[in-house]
Residue frames relative to the residue before (quaternion, step in Angstrom):
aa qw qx qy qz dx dy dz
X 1.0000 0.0000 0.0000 0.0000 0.00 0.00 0.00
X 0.5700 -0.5206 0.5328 0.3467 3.69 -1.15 0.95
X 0.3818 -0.6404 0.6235 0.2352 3.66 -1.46 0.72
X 0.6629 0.5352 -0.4027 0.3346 3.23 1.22 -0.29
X 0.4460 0.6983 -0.3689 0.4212 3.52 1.45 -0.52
X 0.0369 -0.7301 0.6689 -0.1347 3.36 -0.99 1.31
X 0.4503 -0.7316 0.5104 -0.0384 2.91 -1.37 2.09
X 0.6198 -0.3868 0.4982 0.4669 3.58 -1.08 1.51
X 0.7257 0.4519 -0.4204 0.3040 3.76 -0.48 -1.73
X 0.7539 0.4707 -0.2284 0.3973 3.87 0.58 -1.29
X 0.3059 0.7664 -0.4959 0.2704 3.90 1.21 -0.41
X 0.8813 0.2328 -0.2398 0.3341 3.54 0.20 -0.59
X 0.6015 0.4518 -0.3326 0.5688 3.33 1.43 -0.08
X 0.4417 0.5394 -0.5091 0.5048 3.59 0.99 0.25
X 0.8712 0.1734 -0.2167 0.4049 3.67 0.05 -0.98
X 0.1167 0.7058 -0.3766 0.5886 3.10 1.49 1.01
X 0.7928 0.3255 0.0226 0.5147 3.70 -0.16 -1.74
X 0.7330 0.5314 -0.1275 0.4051 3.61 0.90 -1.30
X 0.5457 0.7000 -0.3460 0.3041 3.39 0.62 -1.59
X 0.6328 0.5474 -0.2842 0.4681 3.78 0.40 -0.67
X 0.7754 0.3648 -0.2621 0.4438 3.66 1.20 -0.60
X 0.4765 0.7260 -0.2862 0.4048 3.32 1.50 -0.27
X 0.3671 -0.6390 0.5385 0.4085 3.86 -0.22 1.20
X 0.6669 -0.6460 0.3258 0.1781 3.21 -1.87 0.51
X 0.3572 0.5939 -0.4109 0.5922 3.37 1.72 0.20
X 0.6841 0.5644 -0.3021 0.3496 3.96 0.63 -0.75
X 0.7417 0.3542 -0.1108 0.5588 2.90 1.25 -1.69
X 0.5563 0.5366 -0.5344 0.3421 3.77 1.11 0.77
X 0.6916 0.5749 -0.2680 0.3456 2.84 1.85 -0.85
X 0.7013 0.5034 -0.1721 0.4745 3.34 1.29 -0.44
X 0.4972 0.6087 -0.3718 0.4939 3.60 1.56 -0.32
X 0.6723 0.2969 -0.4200 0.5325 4.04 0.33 -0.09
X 0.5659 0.4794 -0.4733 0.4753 4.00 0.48 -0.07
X 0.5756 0.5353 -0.3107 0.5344 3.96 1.11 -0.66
X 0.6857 0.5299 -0.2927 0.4041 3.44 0.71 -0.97
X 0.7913 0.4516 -0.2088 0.3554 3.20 0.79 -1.83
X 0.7431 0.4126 -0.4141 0.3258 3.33 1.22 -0.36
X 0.2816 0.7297 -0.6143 0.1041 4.14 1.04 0.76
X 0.4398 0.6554 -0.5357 0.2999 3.39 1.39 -0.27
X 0.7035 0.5064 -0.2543 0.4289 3.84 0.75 -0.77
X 0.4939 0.5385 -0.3661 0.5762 3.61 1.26 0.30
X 0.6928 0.4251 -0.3419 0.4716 3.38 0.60 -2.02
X 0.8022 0.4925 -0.2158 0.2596 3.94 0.35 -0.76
X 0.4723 0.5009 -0.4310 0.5833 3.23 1.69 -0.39
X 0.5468 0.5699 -0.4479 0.4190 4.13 0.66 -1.37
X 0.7834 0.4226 -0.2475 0.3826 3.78 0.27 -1.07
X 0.6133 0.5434 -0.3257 0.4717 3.97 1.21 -0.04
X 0.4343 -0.7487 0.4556 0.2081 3.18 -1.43 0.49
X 0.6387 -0.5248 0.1671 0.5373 3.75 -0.09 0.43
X 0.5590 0.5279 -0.3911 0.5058 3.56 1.37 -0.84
X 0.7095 0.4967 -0.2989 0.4007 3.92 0.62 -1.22
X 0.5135 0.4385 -0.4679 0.5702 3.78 1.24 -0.03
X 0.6749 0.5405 -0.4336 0.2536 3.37 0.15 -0.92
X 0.6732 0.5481 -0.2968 0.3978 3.26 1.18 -1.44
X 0.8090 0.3927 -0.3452 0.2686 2.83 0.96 -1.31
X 0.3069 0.8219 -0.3312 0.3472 3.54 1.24 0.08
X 0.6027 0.5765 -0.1004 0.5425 3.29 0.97 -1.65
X 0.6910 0.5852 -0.2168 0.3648 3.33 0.60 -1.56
X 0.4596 0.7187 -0.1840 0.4883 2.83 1.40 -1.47
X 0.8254 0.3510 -0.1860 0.4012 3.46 -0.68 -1.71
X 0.6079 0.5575 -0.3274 0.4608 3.38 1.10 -1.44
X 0.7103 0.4012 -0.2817 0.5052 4.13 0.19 -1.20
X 0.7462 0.5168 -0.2246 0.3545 3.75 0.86 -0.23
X 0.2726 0.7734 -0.1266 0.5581 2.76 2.47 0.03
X 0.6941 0.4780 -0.1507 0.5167 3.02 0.72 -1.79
X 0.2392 -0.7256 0.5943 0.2514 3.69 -0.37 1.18
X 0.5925 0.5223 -0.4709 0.3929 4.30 1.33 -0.43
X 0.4692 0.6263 -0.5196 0.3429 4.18 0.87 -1.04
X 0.3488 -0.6122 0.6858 0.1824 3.55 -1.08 0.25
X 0.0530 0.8416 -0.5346 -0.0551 3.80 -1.20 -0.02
X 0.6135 -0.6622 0.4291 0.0315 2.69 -1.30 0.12
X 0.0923 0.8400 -0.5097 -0.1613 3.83 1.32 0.28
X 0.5758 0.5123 -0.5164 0.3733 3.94 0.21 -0.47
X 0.6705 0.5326 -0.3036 0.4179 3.68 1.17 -1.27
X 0.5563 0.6133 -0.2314 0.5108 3.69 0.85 -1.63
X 0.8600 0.2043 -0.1853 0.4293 3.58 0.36 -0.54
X 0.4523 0.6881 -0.3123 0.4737 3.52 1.51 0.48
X 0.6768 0.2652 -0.1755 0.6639 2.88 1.42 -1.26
X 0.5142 0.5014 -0.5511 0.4248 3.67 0.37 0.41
X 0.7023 0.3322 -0.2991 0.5540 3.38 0.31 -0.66
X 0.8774 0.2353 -0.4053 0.1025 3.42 0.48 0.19
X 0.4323 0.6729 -0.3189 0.5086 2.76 1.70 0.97
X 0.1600 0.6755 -0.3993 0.5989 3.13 2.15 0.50
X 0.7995 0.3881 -0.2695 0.3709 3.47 -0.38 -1.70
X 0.6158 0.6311 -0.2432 0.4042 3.48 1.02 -0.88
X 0.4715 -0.6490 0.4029 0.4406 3.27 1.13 -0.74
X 0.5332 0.7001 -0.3933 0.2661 3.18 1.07 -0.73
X 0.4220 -0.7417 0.4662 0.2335 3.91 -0.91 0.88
X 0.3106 -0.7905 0.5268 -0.0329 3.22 -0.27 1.40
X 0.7155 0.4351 -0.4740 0.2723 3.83 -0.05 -0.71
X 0.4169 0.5835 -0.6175 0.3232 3.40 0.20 0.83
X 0.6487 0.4944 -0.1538 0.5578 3.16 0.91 -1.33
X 0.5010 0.5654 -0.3340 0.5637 3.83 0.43 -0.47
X 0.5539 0.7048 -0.1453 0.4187 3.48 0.68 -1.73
X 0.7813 0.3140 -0.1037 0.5294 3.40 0.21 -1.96
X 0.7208 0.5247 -0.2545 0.3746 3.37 0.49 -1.27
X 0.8583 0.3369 -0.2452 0.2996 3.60 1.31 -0.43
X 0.4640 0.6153 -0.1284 0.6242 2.84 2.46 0.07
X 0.6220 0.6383 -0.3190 0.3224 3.73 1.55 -0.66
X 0.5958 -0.6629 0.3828 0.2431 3.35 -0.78 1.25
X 0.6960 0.6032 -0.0528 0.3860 3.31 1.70 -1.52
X 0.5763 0.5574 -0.2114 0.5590 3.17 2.13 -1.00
X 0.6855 0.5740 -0.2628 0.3625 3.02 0.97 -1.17
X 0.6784 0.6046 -0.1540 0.3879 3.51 1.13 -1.16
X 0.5524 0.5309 -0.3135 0.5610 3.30 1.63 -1.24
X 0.7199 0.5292 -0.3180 0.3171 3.53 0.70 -1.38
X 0.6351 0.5595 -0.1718 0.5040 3.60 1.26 -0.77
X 0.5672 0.3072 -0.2880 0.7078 3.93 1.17 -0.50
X 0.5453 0.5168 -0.4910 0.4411 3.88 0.15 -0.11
X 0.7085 0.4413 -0.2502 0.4906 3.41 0.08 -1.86
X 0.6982 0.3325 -0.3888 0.5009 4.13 -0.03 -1.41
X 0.5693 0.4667 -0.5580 0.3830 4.57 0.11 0.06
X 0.7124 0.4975 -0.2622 0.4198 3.12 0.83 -1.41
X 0.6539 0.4861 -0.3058 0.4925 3.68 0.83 -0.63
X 0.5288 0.6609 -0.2535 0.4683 3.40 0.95 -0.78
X 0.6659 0.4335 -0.1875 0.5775 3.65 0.52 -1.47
X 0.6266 0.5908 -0.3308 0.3858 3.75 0.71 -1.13
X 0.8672 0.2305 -0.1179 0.4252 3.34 0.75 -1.45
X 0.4964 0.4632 -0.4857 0.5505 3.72 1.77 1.24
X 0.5389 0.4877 -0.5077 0.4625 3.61 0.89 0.23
């Protein structure tokens, strides 16, 4: 596998690690989406190792649901932080990089963004 290839699962700890290379018009646009999710820190900090777990599960289970809408910047915030927590994660990782549903969002994402690219 390329080293350059970057897993759904790794999305948020990439621009995490990255941000710093991103021209500064990028990192304005992406610096409130960093912000907005401390709400997903402040709430893992306030659970108990069993309440991460659950909420974890929960997780996979509402991500299932091909109707649940998501979030991948979010989904992978709280993956990585429930990492820090200790909490075993590669199930979830698992779903998120194998998911039929992730994949699709990621693929109607990329053709807007390309789209806009090639009306500018």
């Amino acid at each position: 596998m390329s080293s350059n290839y970057l897993r759904p699962s790794e999305l948020y700890q990439w621009v995490l690690n990255n941000l710093h290379t991103f021209q500064e018009y990028e990192q304005e646009k992406i610096l409130p989406n960093l912000q907005h999710l401390k709400w997903v820190q402040d709430m893992l900090e306030n659970l108990s190792p069993y309440q991460r777990e659950i909420f974890k599960l929960t997780l996979i289970i509402q991500l299932e649901d091909e109707s649940t809408p998501f979030c991948l910047m979010s989904i992978t915030c709280i993956l990585f932080n429930l990492k820090k927590y200790g909490i075993d994660v590669s199930d979830l990782e698992y779903f998120i990089n194998t998911s039929e549903k992730i994949r699709t969002k990621i693929e109607s994402t990329m053709i807007a963004l390309l789209n806009r690219t090639m009306q500018n």
